[in-house]
Z-matrix of the N, CA and C atoms (Angstrom, degrees):
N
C 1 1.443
C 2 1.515 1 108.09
N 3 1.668 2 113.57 1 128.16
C 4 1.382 3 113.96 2 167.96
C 5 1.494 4 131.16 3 -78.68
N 6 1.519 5 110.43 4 22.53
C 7 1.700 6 115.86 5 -165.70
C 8 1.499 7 126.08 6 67.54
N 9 1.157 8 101.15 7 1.35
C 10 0.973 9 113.57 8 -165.83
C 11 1.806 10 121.93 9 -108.63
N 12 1.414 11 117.75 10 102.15
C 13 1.690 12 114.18 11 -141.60
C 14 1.762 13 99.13 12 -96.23
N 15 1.554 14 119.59 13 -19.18
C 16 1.701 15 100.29 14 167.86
C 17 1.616 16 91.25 15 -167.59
N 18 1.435 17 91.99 16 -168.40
C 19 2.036 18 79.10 17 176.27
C 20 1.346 19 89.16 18 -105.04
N 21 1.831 20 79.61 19 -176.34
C 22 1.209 21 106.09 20 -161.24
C 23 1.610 22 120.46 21 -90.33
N 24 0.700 23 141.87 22 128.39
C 25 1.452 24 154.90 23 -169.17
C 26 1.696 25 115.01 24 -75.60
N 27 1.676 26 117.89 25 154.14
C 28 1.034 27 114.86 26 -174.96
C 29 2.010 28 124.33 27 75.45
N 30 1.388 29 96.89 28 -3.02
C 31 1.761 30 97.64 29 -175.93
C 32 1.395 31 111.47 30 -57.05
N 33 1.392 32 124.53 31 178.21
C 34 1.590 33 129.97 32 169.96
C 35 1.210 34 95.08 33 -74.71
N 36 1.387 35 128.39 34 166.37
C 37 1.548 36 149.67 35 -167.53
C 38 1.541 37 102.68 36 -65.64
N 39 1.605 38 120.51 37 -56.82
C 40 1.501 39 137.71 38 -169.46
C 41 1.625 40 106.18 39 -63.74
N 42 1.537 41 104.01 40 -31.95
C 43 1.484 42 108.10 41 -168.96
C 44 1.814 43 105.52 42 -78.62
N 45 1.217 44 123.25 43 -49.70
C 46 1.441 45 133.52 44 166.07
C 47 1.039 46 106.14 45 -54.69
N 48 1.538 47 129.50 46 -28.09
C 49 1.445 48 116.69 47 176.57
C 50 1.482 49 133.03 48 -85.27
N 51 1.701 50 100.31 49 -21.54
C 52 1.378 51 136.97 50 143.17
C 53 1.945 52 114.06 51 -35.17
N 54 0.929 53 86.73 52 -64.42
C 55 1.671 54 108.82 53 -175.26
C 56 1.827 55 110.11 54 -54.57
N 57 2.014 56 96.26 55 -62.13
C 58 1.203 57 90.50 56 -179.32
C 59 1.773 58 124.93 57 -33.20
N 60 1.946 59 86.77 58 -58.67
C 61 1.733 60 91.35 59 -158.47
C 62 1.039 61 102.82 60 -70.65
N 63 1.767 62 136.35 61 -34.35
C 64 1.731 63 93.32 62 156.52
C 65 1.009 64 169.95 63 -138.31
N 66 1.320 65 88.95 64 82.23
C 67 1.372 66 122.74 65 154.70
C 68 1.589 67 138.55 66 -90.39
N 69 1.295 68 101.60 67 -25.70
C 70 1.631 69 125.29 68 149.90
C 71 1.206 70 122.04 69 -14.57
N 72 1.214 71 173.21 70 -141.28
C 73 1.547 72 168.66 71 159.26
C 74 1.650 73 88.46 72 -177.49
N 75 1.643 74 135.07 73 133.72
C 76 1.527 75 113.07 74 166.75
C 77 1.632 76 64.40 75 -123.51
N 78 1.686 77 97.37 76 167.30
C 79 1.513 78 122.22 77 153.90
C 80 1.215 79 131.35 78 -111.70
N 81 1.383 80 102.99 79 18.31
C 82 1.618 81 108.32 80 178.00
C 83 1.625 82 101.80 81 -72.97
N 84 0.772 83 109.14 82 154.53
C 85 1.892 84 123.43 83 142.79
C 86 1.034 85 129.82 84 -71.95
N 87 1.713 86 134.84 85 108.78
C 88 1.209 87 138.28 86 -146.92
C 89 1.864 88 106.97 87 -67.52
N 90 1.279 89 99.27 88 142.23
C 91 1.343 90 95.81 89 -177.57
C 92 1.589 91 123.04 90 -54.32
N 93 1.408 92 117.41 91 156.66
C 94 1.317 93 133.44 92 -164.20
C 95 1.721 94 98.26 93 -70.76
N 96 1.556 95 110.36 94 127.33
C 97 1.478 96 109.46 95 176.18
C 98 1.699 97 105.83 96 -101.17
N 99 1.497 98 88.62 97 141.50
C 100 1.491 99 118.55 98 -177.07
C 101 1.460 100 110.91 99 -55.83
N 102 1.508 101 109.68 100 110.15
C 103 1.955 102 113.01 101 178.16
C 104 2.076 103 89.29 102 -34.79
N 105 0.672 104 116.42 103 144.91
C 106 1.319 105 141.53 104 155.17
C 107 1.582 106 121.17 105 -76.89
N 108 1.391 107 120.08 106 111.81
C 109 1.646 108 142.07 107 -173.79
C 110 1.702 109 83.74 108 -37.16
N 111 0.966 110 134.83 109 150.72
C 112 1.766 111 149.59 110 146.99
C 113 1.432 112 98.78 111 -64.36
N 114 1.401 113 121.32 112 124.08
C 115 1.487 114 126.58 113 178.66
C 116 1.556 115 125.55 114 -54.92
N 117 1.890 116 112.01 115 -24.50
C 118 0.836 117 118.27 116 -178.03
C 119 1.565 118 101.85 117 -103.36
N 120 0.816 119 125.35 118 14.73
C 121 1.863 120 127.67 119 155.51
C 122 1.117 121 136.27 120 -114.79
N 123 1.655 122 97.97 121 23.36
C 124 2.025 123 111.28 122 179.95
C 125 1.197 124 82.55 123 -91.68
N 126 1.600 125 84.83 124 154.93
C 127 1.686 126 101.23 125 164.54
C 128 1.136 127 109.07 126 -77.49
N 129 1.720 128 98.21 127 154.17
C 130 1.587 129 122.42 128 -162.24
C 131 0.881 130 128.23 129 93.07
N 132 1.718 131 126.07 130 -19.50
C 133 1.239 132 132.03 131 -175.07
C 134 1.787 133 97.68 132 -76.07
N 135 1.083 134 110.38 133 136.34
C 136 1.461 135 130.79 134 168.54
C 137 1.670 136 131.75 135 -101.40
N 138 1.342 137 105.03 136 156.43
C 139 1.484 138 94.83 137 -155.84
C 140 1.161 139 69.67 138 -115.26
N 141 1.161 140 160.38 139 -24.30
C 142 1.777 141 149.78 140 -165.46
C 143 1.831 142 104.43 141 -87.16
N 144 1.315 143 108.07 142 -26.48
C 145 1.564 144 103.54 143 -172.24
C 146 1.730 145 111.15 144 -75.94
N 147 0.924 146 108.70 145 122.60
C 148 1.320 147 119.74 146 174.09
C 149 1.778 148 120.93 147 -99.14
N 150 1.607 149 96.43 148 117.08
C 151 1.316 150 106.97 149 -174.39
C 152 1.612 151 120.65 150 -88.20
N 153 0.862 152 151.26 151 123.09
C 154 2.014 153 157.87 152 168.57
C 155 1.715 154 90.13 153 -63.12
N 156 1.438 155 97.28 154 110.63
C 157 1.587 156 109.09 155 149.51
C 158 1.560 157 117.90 156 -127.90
N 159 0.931 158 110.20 157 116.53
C 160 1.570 159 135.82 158 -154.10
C 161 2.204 160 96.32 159 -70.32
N 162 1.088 161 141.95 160 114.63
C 163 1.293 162 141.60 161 171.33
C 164 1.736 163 121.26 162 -98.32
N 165 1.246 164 123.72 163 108.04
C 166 1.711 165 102.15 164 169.85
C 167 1.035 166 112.04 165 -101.50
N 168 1.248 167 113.60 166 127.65
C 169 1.787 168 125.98 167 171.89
C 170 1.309 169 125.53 168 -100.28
N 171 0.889 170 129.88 169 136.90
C 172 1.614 171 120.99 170 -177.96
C 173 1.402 172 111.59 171 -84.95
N 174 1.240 173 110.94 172 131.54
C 175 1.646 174 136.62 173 -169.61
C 176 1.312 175 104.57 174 -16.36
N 177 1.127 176 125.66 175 -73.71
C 178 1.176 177 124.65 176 175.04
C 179 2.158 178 125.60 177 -31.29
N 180 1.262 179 104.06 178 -62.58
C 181 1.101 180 99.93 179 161.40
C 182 1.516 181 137.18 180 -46.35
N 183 1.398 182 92.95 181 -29.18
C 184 1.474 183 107.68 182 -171.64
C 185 1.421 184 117.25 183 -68.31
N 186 1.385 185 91.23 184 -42.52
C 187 1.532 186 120.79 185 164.77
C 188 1.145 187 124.40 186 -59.62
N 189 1.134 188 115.28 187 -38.95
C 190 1.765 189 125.97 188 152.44
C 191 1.566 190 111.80 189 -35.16
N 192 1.476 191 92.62 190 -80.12
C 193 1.471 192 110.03 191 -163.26
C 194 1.397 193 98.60 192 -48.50
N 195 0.912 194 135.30 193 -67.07
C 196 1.705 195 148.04 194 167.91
C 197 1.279 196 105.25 195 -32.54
N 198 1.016 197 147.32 196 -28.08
C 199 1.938 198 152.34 197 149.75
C 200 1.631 199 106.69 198 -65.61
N 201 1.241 200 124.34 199 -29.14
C 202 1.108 201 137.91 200 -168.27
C 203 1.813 202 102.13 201 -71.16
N 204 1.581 203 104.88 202 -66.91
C 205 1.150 204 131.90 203 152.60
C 206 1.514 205 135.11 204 -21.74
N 207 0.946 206 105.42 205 -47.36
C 208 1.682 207 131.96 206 176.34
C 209 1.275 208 112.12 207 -80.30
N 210 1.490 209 120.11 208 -23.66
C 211 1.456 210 107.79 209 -158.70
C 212 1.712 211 101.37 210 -140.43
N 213 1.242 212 110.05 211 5.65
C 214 1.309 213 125.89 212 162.10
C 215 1.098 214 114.16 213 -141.91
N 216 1.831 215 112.25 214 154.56
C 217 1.740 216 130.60 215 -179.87
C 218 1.308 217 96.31 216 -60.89
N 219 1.042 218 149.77 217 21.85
C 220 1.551 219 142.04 218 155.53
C 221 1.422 220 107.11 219 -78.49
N 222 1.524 221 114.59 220 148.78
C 223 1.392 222 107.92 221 161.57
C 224 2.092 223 109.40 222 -103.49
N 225 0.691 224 139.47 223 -170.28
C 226 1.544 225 133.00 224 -157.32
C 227 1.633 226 86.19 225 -90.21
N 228 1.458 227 126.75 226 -26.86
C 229 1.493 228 117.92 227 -162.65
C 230 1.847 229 100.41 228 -106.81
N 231 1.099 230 124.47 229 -7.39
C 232 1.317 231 140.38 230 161.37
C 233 1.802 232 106.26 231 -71.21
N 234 1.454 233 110.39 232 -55.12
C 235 1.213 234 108.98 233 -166.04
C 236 1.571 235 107.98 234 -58.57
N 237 1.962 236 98.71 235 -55.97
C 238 1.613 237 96.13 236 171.86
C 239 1.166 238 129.72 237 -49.44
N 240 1.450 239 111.34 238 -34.33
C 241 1.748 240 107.55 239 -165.41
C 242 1.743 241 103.82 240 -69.04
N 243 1.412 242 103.46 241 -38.69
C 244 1.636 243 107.63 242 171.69
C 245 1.522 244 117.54 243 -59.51
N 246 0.920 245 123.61 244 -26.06
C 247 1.743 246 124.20 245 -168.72
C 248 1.821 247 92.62 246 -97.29
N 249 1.071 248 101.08 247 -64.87
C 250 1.937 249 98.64 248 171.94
C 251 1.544 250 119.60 249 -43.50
N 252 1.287 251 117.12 250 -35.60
C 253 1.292 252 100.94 251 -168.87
C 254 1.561 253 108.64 252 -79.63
N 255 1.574 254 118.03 253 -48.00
C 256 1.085 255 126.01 254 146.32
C 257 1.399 256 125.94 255 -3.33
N 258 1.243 257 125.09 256 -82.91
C 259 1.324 258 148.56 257 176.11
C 260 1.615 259 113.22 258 -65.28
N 261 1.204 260 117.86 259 -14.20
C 262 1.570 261 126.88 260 161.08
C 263 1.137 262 130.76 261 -93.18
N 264 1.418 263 123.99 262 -18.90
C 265 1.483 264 157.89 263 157.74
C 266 1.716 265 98.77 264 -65.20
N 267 1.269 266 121.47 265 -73.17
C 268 1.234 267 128.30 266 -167.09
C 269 1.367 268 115.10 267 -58.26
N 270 1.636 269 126.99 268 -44.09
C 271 1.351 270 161.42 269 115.83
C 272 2.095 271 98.63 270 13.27
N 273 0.573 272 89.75 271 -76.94
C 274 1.945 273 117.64 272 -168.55
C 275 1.560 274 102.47 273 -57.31
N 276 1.712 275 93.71 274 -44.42
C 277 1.579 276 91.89 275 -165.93
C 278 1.766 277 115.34 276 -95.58
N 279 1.420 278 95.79 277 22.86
C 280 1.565 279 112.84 278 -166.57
C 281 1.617 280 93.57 279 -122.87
N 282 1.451 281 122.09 280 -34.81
C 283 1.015 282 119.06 281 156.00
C 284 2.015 283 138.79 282 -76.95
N 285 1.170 284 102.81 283 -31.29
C 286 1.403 285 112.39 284 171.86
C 287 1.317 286 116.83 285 -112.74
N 288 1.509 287 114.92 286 -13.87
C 289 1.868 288 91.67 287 168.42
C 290 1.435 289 100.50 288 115.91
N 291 1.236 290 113.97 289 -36.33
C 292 1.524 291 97.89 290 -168.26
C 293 1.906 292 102.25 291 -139.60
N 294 1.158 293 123.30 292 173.29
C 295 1.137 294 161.96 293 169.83
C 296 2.143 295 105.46 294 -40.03
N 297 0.965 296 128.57 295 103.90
C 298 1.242 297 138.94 296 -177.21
C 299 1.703 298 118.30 297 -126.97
N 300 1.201 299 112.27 298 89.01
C 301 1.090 300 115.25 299 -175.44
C 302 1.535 301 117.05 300 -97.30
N 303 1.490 302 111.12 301 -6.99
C 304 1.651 303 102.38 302 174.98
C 305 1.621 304 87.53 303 -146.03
């Protein structure tokens, strides 16, 4: 029990009407929700626009990547974009089921 022994009397029209529905009980089963568009397959999305996502690594890694750099035709932002996209692709397709290449 919420202490509470009936309602309250005198409300505005919208507010009791508020109240009624819920309090209502339905037994339907809420309607079926719509798969949702993939964010990267609405229109407008562009394959030429290039977005800045900012990464902090701890020194060490950094230092990695930067050895990485030095000693292979990768540049440190080549290497990431190759290992990220990879792993965001794979990522996607573990979550939705299928194959996402853009």
């Amino acid at each position: 029990m919420n202490g509470f022994s009936r309602k309250p009397t005198g409300l505005p029209p919208e507010v009791s009407s508020f109240i009624e529905g819920a309090e209502r009980r339905t037994e339907q089963p809420p309607a079926p929700v719509e798969p949702r568009e993939l964010p990267w397959k609405a229109p407008g999305v562009r394959e030429d626009l290039i977005k800045t996502f900012n990464i902090r690594l701890p020194e060490p890694y950094h230092l990695k990547l930067a050895y990485i750099a030095e000693h292979t035709p990768h540049s440190m932002h080549n290497f990431c974009m190759d290992v990220l996209k990879s792993a965001i692709d794979a990522e996607i397709e573990g979550l939705t089921g299928k194959r996402s290449k853009s």
